[in-house]
C-alpha positions as a Markdown table, in Angstrom:
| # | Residue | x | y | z |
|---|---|---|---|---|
| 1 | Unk | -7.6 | -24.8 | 16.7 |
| 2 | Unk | -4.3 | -24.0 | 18.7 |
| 3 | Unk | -3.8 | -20.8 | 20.1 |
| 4 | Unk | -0.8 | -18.7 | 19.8 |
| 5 | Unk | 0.9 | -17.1 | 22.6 |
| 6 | Unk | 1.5 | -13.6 | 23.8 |
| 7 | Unk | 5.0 | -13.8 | 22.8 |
| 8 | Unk | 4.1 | -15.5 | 19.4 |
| 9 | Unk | 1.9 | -13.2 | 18.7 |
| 10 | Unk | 3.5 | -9.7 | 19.2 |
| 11 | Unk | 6.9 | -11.7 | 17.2 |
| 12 | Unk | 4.1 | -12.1 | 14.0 |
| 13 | Unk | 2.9 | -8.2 | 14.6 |
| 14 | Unk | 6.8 | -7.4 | 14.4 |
| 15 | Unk | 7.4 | -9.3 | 11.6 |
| 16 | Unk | 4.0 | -7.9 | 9.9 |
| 17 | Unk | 5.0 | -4.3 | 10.7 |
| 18 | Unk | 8.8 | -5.1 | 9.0 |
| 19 | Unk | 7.0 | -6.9 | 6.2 |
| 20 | Unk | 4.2 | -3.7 | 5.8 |
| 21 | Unk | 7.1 | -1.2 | 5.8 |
| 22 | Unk | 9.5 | -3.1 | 3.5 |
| 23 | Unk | 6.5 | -2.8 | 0.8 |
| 24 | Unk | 6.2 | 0.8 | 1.7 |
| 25 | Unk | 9.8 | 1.6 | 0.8 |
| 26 | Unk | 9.4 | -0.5 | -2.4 |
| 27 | Unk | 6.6 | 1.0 | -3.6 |
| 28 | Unk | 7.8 | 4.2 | -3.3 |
| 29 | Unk | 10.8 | 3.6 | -5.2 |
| 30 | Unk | 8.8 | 1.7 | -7.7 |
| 31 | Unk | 6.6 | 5.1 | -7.9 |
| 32 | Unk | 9.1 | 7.4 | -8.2 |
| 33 | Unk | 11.1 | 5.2 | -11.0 |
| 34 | Unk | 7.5 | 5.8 | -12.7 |
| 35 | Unk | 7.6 | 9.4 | -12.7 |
| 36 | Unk | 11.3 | 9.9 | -13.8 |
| 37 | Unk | 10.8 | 7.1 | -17.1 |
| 38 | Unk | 10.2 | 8.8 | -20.6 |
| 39 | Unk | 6.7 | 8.5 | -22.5 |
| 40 | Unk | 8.3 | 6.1 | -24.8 |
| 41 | Unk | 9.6 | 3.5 | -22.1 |
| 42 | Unk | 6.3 | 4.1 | -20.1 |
| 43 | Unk | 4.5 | 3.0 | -23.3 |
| 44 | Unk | 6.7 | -0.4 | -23.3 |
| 45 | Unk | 5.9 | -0.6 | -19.5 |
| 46 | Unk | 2.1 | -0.5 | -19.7 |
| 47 | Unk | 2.0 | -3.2 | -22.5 |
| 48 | Unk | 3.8 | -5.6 | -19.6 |
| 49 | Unk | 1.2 | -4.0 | -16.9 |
| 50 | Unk | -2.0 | -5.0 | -19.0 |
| 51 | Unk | -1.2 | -8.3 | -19.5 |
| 52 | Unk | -1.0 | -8.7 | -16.1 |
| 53 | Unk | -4.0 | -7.2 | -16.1 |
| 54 | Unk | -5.8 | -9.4 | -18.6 |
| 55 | Unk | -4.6 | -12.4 | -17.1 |
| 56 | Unk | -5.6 | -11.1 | -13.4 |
| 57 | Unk | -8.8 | -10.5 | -14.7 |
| 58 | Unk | -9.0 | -13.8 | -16.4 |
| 59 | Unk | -8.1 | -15.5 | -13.0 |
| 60 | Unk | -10.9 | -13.4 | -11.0 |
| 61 | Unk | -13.8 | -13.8 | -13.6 |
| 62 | Unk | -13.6 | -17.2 | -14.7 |
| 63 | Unk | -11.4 | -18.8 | -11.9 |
| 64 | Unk | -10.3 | -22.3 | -12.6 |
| 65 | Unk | -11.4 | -25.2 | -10.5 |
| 66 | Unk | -7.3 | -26.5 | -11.3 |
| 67 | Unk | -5.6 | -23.4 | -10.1 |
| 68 | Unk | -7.3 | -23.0 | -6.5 |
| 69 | Unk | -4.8 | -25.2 | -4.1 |
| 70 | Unk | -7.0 | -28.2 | -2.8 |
| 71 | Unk | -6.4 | -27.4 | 1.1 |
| 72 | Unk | -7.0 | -23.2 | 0.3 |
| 73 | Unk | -10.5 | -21.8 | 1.6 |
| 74 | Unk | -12.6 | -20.7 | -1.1 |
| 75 | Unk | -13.3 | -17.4 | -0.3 |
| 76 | Unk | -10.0 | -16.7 | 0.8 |
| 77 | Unk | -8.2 | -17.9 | -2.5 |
| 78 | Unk | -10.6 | -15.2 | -4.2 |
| 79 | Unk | -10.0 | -12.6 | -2.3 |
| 80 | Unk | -6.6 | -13.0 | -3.5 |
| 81 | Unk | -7.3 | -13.4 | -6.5 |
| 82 | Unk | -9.0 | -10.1 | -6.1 |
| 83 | Unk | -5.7 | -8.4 | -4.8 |
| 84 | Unk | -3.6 | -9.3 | -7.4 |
| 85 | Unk | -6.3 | -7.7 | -10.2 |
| 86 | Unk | -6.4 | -4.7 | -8.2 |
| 87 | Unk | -2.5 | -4.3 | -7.5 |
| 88 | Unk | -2.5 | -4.8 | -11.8 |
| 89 | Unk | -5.5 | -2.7 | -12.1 |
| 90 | Unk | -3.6 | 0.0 | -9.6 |
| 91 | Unk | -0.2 | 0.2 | -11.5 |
| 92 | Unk | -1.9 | 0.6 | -14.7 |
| 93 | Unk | -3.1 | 3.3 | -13.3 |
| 94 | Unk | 0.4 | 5.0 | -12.1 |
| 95 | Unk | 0.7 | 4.2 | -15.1 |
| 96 | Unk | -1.7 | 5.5 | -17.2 |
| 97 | Unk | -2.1 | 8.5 | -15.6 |
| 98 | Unk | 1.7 | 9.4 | -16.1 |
| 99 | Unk | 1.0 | 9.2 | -19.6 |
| 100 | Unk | -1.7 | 11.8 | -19.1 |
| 101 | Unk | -4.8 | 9.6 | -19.8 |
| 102 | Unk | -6.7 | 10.7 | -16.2 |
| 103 | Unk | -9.9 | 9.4 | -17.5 |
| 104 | Unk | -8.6 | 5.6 | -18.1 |
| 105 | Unk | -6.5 | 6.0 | -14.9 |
| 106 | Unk | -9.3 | 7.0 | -12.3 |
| 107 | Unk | -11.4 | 3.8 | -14.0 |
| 108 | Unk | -8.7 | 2.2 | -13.1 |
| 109 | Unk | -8.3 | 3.3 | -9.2 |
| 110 | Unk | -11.6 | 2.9 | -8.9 |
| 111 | Unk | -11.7 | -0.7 | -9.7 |
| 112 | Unk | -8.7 | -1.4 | -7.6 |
| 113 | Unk | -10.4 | 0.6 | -5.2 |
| 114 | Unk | -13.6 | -1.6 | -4.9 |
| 115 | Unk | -11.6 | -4.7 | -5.6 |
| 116 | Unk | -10.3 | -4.3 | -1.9 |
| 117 | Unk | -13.5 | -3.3 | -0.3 |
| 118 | Unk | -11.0 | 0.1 | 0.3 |
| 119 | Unk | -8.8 | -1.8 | 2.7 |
| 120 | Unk | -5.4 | -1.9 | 0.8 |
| 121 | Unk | -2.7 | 0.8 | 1.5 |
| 122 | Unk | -1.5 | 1.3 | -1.7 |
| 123 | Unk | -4.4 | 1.7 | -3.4 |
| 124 | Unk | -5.9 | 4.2 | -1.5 |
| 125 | Unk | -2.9 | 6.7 | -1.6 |
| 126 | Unk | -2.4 | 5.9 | -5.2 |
| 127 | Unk | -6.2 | 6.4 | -6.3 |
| 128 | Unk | -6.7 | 9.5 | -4.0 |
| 129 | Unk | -3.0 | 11.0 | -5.8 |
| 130 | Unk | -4.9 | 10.2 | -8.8 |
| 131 | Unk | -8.1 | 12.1 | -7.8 |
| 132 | Unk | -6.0 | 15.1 | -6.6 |
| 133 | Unk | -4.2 | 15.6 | -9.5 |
| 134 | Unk | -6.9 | 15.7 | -12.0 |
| 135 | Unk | -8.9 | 18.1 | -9.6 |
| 136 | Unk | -10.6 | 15.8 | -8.2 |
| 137 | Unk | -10.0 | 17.4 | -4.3 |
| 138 | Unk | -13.1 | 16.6 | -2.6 |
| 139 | Unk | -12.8 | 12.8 | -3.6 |
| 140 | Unk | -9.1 | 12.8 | -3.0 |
| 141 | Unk | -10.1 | 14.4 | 0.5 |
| 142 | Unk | -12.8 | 11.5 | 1.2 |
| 143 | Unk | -10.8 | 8.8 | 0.1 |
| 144 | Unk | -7.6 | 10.3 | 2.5 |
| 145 | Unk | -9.9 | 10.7 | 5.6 |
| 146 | Unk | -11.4 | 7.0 | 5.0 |
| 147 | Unk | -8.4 | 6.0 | 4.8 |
| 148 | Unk | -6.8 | 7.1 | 7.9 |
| 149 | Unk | -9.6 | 6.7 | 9.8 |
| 150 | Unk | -9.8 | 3.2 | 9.5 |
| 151 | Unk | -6.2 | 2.8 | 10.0 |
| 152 | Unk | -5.3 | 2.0 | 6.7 |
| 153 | Unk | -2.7 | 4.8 | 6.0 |
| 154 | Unk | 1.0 | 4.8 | 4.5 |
| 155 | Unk | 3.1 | 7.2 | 5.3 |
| 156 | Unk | 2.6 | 9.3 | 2.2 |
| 157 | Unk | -1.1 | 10.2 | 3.2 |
């Protein structure tokens, strides 16, 4: 294994932080588009989310031996695999709960939550917004302070 250089590597942390904050900013927007739709287009919207969904959860549970690239590591293709059924799992959620179903949205967080071992950003803000909405403080307090103190913090929290 080669290794990469000083100067290679702080150009990849540049590059991660620019990538990490682009997300950020899209997300947001995404989130806010959320919260300004009507019921009726949300409705529309989480038909499209829970497909996603369904296939994602397809993908995860019964992965086929055809999909996984030949030169990917195993555990690494289903840890992605994982992601993307907790990034569906998470907007169904935005989702969901913007339609006013809390119950079927915190399900959802929680999922998304354990899906990425509580190491993904987005999730984290988006389940403990969840939580503190619906009353939840005290878990929407834990879930913040996790959160932050392992680094793994938007901008948001």
């Amino acid at each position: 294994m080669s290794k990469i250089s000083k100067e290679g590597y702080e150009q990849l942390l540049v590059i991660k932080n620019a990538l990490d904050s682009m997300f950020d900013k899209l997300d947001q927007v995404v989130y806010t588009k959320v919260k300004e739709t009507k019921n009726d287009e949300l409705g529309l919207i989480l038909k499209i989310i829970n497909k996603s969904v369904a296939v994602s959860r397809q993908e995860y549970d019964e992965p086929k031996a055809s999909s996984k690239p030949p030169l990917k590591i195993s555990r690494i293709w289903h840890e992605s695999r994982a992601k993307q059924l907790a990034l569906a799992l998470d907007a169904s959620a935005v989702v969901t709960n913007a339609l006013g179903n809390a119950d079927a949205a915190l399900s959802y967080c929680e999922e998304a939550y354990q899906l990425t071992n509580k190491k993904n950003k987005q999730v984290n803000e988006h389940y403990s917004e969840v939580l503190f909405k619906n009353g939840l403080l005290d878990g929407a307090k834990k879930i913040l302070e996790e959160s932050i103190a392992s680094g793994i913090q938007s901008p948001k929290m």
